[in-house]
DOPA-895994 format. One line per 10 residues: number of its first residue (from 1); their letters; for each residue x negated, y negated, z negated of C-alpha. Coordinates in nm, 2 decimals, padded with zeros to 4 digits. Layout:
BEGIN
NUM) A) X,Y,Z; ...;
% end
This chain:
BEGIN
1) XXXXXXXXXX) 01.13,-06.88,01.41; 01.38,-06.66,01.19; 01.16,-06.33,01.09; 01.16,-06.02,00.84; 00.89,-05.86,00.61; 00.85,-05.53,00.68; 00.94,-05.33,00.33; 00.62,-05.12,00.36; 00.39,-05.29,00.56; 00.46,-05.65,00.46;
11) XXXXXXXXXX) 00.41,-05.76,00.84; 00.64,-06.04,00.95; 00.82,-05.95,01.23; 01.01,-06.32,01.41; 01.20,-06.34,01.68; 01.06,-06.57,01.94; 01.18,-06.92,02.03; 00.99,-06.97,02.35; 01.07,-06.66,02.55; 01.14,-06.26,02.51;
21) XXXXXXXXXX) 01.01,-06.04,02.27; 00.93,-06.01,01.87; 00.60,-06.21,01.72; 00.46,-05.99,01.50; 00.20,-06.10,01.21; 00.06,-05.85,01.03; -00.11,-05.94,00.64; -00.48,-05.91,00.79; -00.39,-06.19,01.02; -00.33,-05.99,01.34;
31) XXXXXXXXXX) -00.03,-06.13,01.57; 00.11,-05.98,01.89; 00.38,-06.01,02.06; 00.63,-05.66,02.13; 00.96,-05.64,02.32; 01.26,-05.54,02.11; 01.18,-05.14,02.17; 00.81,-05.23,02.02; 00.58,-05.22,02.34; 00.34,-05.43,02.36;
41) XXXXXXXXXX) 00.32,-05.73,02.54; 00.04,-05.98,02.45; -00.16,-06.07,02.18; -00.35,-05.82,01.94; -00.25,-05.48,01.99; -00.17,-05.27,01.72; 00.08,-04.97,01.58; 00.43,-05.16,01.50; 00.73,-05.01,01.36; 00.98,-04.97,01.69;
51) XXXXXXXXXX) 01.29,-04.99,01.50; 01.23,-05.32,01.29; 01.11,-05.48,01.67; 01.47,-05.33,01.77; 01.65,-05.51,01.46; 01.49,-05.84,01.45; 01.50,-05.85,01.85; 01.87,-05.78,01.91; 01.94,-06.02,01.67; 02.18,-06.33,01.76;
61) XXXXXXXXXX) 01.96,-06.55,02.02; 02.21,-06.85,01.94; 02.11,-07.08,01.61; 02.43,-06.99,01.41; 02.46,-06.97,00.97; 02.24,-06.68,00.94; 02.34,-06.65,00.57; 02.70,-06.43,00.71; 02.45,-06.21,00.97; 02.42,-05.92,00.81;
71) XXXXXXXXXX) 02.11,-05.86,01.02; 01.92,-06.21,00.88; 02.06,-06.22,00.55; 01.70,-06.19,00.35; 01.57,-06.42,00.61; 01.22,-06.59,00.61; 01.13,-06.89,00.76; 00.84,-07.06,00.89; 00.82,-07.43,00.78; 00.70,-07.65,01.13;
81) XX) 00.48,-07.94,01.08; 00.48,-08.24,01.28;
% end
């Protein structure tokens, strides 16, 4: 999933592969998921930061060189194991 840290909070916020809506992981190990105006949907429920859910979920949907997206350009990624 392509994700931010939150400057402040250090929570990752990814945009989800599998369906609508932002994962967010938060340092303490707390995940949830929150569509891209930061309401909750599922998972653990807790404060998020609404405009960080709006910037990583109206990102690009389509795989594309994220290094020219001005939105993804400090982007974090989470290694998949097989």
């Amino acid at each position: 999933m392509r994700g931010m840290k939150h400057p402040v909070s250090q929570a990752l916020y990814e945009l989800r592969d599998d369906g609508p809506g932002v994962q967010v992981t938060t340092p303490d190990g707390q995940v949830g998921v929150f569509d891209p105006a930061g309401h909750w949907i599922s998972g653990d429920k807790f404060p998020v930061d609404k405009h960080m859910c709006e910037w990583v979920g109206g990102g690009p949907r389509q795989p594309e060189d994220l290094s020219t997206n001005r939105r993804f350009r400090s982007i974090v990624t989470k290694e998949k194991t097989l």
